[in-house]
N, CA and C atoms as an extended XYZ file, in Angstrom:
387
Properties=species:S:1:pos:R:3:atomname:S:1:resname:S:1:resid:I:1 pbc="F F F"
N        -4.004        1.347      -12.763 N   UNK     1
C        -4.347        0.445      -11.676 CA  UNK     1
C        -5.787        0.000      -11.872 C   UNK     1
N        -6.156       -1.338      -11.775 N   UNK     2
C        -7.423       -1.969      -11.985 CA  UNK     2
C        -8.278       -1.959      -10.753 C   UNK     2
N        -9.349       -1.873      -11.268 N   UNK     3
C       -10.219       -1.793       -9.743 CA  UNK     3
C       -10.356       -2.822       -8.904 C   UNK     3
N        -9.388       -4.236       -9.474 N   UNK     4
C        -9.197       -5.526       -8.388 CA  UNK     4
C        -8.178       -4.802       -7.268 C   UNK     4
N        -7.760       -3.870       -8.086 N   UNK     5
C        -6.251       -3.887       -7.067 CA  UNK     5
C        -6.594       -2.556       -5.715 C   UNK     5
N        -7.771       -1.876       -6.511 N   UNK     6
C        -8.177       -0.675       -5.772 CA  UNK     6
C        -9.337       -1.913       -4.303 C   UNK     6
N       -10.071       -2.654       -4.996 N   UNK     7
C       -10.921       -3.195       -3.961 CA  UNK     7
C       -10.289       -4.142       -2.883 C   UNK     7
N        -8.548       -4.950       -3.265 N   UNK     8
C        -7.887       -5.969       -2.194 CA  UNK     8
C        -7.268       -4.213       -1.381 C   UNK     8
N        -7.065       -3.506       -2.163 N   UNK     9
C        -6.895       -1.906       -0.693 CA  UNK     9
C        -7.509       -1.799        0.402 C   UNK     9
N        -8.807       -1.394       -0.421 N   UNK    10
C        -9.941       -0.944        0.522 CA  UNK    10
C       -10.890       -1.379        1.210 C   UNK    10
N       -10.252       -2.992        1.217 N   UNK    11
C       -10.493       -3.621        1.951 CA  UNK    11
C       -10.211       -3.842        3.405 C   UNK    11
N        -9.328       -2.940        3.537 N   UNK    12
C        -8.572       -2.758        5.100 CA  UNK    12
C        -9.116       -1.206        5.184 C   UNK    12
N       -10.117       -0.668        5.058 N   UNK    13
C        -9.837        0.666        4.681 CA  UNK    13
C       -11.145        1.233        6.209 C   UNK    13
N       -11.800        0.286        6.877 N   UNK    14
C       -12.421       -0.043        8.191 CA  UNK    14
C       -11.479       -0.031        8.766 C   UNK    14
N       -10.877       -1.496        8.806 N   UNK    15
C       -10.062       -1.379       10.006 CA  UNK    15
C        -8.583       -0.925       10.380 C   UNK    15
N        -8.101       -0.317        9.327 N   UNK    16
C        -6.847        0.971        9.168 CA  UNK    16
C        -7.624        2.062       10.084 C   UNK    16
N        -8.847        2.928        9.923 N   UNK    17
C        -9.002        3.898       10.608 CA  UNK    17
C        -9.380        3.521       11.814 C   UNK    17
N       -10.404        2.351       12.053 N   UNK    18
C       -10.237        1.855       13.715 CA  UNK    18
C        -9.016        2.041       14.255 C   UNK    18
N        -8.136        1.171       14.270 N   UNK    19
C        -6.877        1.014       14.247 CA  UNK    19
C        -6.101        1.796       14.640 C   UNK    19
N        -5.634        2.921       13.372 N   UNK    20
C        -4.552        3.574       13.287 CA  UNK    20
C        -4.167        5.179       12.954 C   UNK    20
N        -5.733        5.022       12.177 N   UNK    21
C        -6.067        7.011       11.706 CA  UNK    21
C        -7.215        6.986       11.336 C   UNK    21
N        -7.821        8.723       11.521 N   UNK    22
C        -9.209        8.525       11.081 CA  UNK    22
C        -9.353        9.596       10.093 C   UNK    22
N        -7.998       10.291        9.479 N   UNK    23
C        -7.967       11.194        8.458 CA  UNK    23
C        -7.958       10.222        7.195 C   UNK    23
N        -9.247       10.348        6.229 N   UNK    24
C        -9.000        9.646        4.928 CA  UNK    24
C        -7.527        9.274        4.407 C   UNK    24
N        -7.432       10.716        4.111 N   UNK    25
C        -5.847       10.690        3.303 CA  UNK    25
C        -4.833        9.687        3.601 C   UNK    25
N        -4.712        9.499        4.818 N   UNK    26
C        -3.626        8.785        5.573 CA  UNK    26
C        -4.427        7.248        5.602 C   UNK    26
N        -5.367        7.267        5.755 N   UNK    27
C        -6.402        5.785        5.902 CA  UNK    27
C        -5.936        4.963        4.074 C   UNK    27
N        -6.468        5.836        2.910 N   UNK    28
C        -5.774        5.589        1.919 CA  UNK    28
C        -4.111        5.124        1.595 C   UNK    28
N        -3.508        5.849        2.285 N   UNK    29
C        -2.125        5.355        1.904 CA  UNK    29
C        -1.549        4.349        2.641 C   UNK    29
N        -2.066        4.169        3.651 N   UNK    30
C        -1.684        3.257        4.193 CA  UNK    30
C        -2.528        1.430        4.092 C   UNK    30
N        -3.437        2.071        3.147 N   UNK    31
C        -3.927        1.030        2.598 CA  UNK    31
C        -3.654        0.549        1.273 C   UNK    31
N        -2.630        1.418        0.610 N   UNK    32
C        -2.101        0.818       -0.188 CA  UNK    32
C        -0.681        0.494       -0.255 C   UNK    32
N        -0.422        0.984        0.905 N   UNK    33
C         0.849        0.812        1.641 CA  UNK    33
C         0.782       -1.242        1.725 C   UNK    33
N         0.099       -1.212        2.364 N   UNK    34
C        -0.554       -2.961        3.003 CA  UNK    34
C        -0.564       -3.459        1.373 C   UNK    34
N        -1.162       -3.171        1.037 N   UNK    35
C        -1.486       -3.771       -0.639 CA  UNK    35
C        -0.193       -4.204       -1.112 C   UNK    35
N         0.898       -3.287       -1.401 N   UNK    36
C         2.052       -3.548       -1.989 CA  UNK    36
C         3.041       -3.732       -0.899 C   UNK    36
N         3.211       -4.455        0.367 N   UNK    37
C         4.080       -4.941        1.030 CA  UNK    37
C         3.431       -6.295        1.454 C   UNK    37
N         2.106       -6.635        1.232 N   UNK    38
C         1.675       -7.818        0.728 CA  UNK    38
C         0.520       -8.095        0.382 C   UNK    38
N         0.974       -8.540       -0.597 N   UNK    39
C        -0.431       -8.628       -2.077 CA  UNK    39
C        -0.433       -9.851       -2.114 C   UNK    39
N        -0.131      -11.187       -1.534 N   UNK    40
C        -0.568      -12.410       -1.176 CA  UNK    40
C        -1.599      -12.233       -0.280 C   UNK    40
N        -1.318      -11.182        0.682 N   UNK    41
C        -1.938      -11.270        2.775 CA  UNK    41
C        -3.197      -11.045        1.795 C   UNK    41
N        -3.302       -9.858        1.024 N   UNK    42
C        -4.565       -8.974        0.643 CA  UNK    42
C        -5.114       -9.504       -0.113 C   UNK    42
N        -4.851      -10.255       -1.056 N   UNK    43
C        -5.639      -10.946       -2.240 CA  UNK    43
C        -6.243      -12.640       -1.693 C   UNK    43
N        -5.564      -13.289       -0.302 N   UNK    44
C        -5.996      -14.292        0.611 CA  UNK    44
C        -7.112      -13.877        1.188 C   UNK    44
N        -6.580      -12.778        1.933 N   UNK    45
C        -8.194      -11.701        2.932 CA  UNK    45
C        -9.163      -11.623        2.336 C   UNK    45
N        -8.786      -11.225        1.366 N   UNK    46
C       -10.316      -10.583       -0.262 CA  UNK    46
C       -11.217      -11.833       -0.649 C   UNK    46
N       -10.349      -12.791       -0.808 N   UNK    47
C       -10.942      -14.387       -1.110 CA  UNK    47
C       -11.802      -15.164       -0.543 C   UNK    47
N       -10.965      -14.725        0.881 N   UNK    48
C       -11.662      -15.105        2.691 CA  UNK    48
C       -12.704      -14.341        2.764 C   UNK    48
N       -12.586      -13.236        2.484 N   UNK    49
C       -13.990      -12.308        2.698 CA  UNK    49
C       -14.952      -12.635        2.064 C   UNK    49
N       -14.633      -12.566        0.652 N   UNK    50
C       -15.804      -12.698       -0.543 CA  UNK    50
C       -16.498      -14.578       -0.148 C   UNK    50
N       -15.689      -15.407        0.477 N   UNK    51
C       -16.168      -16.651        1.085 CA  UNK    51
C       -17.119      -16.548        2.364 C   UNK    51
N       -16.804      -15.817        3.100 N   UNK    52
C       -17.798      -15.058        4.142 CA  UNK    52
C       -18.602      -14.446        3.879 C   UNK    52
N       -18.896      -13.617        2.841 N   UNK    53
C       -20.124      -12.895        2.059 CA  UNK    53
C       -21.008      -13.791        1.467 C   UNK    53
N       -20.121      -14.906        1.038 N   UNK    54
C       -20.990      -15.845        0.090 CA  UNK    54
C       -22.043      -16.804        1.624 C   UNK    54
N       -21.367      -17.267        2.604 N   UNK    55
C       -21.696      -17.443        3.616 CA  UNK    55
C       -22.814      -17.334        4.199 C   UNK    55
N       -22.616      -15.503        4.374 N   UNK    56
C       -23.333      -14.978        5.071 CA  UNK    56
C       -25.092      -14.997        4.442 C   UNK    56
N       -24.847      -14.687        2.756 N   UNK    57
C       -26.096      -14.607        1.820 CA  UNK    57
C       -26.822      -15.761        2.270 C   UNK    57
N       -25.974      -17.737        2.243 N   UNK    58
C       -26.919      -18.064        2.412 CA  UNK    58
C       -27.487      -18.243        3.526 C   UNK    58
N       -26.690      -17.708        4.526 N   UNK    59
C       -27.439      -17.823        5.706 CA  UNK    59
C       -28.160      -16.850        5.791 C   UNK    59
N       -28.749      -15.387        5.050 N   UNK    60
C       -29.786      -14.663        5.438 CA  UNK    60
C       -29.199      -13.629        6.097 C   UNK    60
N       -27.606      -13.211        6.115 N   UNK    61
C       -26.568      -12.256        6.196 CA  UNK    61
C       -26.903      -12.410        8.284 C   UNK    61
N       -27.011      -13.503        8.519 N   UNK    62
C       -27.259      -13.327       10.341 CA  UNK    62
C       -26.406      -13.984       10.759 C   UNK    62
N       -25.522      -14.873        9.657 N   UNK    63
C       -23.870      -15.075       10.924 CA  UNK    63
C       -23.180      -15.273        9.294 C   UNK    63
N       -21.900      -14.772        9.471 N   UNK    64
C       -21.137      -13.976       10.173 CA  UNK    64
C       -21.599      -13.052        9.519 C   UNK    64
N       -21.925      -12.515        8.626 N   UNK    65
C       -22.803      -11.238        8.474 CA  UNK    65
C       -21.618      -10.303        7.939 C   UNK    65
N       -21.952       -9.016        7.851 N   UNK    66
C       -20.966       -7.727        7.899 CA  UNK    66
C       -20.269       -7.450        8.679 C   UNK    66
N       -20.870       -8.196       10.061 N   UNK    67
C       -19.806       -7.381       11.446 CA  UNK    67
C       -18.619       -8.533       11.190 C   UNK    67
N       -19.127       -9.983       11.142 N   UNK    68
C       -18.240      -10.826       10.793 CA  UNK    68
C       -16.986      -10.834       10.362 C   UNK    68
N       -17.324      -10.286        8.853 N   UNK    69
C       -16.526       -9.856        7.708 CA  UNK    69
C       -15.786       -8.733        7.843 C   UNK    69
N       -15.853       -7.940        8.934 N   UNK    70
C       -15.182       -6.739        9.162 CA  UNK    70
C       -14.113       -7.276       10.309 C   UNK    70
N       -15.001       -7.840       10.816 N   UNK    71
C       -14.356       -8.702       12.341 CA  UNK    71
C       -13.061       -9.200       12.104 C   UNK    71
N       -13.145      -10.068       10.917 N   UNK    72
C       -11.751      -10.682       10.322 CA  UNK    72
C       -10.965       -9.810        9.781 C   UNK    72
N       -11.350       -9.115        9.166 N   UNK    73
C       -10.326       -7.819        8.563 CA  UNK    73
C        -9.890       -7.229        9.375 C   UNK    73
N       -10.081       -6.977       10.374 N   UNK    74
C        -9.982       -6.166       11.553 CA  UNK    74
C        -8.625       -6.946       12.239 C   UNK    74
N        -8.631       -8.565       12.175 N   UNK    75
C        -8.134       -9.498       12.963 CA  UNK    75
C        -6.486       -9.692       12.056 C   UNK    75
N        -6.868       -9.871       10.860 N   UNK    76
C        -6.046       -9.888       10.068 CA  UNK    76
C        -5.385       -8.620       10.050 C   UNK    76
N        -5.998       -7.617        9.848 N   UNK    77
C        -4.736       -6.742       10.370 CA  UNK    77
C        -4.003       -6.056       11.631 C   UNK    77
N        -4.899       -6.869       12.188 N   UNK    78
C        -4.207       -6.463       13.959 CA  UNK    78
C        -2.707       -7.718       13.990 C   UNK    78
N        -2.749       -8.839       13.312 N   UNK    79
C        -1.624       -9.697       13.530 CA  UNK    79
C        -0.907       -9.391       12.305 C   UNK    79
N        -1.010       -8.500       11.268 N   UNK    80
C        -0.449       -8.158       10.203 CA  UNK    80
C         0.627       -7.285       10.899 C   UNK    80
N        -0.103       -5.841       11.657 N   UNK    81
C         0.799       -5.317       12.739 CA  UNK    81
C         1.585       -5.285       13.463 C   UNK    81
N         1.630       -6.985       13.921 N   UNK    82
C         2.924       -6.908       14.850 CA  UNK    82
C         3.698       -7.447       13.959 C   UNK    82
N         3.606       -7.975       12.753 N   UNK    83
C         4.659       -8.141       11.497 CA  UNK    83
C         5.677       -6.685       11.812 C   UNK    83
N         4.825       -5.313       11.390 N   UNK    84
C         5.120       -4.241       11.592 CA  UNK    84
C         6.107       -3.443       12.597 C   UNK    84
N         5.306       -4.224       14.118 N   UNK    85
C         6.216       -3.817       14.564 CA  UNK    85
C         7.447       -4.689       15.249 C   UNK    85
N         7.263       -5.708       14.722 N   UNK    86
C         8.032       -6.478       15.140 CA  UNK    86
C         9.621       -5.979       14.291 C   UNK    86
N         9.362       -5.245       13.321 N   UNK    87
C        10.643       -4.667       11.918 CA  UNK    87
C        10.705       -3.432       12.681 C   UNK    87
N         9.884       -2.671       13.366 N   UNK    88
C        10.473       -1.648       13.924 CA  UNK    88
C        11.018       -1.967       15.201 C   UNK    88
N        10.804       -2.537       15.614 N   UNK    89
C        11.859       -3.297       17.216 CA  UNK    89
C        13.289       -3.410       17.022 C   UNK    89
N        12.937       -4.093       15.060 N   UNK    90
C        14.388       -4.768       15.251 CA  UNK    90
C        14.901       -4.377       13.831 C   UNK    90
N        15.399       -3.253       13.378 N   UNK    91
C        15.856       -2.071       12.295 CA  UNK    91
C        17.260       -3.628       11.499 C   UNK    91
N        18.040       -4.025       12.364 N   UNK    92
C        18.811       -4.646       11.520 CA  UNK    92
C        18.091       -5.978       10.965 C   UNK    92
N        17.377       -7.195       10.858 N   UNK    93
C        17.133       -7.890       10.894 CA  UNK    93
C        16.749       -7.530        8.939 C   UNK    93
N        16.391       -6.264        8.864 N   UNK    94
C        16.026       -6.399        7.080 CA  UNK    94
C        17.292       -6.054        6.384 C   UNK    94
N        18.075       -6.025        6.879 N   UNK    95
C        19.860       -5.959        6.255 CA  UNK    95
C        19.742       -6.940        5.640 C   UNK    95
N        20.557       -6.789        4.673 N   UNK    96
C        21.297       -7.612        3.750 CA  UNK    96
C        19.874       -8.834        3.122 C   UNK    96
N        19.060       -8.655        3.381 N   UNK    97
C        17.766       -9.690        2.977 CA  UNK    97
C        16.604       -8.722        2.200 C   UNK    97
N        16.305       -9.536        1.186 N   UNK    98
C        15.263       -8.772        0.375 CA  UNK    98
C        13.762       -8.747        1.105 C   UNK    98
N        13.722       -9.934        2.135 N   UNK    99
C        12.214      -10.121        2.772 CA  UNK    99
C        13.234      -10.802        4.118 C   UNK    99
N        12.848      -10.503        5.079 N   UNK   100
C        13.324      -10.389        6.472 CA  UNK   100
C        12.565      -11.824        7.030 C   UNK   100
N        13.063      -12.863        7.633 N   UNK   101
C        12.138      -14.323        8.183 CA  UNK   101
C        11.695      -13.321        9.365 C   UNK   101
N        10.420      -13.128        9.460 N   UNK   102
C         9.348      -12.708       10.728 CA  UNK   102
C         9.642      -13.609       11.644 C   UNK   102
N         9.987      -14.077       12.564 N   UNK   103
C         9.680      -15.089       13.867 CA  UNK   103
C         8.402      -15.028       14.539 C   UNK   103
N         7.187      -15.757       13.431 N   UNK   104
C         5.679      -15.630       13.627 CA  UNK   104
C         5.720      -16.360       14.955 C   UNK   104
N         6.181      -17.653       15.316 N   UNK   105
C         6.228      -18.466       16.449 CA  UNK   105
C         6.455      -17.136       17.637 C   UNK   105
N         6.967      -16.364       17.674 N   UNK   106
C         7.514      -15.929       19.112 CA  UNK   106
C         6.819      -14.633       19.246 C   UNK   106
N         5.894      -14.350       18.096 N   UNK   107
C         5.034      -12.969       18.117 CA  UNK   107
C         4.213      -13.502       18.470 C   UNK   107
N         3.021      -15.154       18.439 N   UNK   108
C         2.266      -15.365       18.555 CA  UNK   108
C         2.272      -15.813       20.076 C   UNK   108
N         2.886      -15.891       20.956 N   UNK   109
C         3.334      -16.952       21.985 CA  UNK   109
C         2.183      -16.312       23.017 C   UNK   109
N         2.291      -14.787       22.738 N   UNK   110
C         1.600      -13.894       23.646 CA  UNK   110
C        -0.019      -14.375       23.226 C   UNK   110
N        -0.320      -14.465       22.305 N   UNK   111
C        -2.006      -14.457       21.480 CA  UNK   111
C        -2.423      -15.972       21.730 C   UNK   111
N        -1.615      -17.041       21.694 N   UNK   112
C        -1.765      -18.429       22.124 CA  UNK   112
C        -1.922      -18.466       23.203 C   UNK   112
N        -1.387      -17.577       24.185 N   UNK   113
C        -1.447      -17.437       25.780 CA  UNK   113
C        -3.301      -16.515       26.044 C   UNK   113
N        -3.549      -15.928       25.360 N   UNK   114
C        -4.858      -15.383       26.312 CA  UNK   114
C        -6.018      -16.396       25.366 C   UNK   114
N        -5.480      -16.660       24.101 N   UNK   115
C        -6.738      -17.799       23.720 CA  UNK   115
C        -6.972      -19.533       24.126 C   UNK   115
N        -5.243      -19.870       24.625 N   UNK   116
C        -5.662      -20.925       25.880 CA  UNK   116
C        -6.192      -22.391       24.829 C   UNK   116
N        -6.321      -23.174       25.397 N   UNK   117
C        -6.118      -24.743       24.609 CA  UNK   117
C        -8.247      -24.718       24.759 C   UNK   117
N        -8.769      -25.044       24.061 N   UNK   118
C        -9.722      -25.064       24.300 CA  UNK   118
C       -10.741      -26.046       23.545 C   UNK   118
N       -11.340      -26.979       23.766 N   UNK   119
C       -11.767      -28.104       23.220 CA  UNK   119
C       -13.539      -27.806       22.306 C   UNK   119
N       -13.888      -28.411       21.493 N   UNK   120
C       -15.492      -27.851       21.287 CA  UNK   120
C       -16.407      -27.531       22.273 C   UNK   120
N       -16.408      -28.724       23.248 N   UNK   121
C       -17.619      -28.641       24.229 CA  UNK   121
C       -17.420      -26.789       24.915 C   UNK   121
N       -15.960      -26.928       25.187 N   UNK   122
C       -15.377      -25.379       25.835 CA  UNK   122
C       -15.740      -24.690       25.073 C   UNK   122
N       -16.294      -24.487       23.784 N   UNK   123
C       -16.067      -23.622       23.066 CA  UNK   123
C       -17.725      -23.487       22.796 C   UNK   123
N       -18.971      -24.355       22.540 N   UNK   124
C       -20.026      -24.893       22.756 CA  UNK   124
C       -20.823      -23.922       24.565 C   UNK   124
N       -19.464      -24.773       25.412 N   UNK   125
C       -20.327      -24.292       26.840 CA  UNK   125
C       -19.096      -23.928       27.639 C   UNK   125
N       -18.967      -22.321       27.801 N   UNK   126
C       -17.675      -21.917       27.816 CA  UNK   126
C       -17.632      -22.146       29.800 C   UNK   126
N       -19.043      -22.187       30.347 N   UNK   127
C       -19.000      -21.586       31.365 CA  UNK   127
C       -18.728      -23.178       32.587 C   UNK   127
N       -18.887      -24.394       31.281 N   UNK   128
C       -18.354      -26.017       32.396 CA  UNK   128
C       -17.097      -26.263       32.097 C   UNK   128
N       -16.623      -25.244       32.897 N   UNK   129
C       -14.938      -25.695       32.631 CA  UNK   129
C       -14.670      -26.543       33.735 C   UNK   129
C-alpha cells in the first residue's frame, strides 16, 4: 500500500474519532474502511483539501485555515454517514445490486430544511432578514 493511499485514509482520521470512536485502533479501521467503500468520496476530499491548504497559505493560513480544512472533513463525513445509515435502515435495498442507488434527494430534504433558501446579502448580513 502506497502512502497516497495511507494519506486519502487519514484524512478522515479527526473526524472519525470526533464522530464515532476515540480508540486509535478502531479510528484506523474505520478509516480505511471509508477509503475502500469510496475511493472517489476520498481521493475528491484529499483534492478539496489540498485546494484549501493551498488557499489557506495564500491567505496567511487565517481563512479557512486548519479549522477550515478539518471543518469540511468533518462535513463530508457527517453526510457520508447517512449514506451509512441510510443501508442500515434499509438491509434489502443492497440485494441483488453490486452498488445500491442511495436516494441522496430524500436524505438531504432534512439538511435543505435547517439551511433554508438564503441569498448573499443573507448570507453577508444574516441579521436584515
Amino acid at each position: 500500500m502506497g502512502s497516497d493511499h495511507l494519506l486519502l485514509a487519514l484524512q478522515f482520521c479527526f473526524p472519525i474519532r470526533s464522530r464515532l470512536d476515540t480508540k486509535l485502533p478502531k479510528v484506523l479501521k474505520k478509516c480505511f474502511i471509508i477509503l475502500l467503500d469510496n475511493p472517489l468520496f476520498c481521493l475528491l476530499s484529499g483534492l478539496f483539501a489540498l485546494l484549501l491548504l493551498a488557499l489557506s497559505i495564500l491567505l496567511l493560513l487565517l481563512a479557512p485555515g486548519p479549522a477550515g480544512i478539518l471543518l469540511f472533513l468533518d462535513e463530508a463525513l457527517r453526510l457520508r454517514l447517512l449514506k451509512y445509515d441510510w443501508l442500515e435502515a434499509n438491509p434489502g435495498a443492497n440485494q441483488g445490486r453490486r452498488r445500491p442507488q442511495v436516494p441522496w434527494e430524500a436524505l438531504l430534504i432534512e439538511e435543505r430544511e435547517k439551511t433554508g433558501s438564503r441569498s448573499l446579502k443573507n448570507l453577508i448580513f444574516p441579521w436584515k432578514d
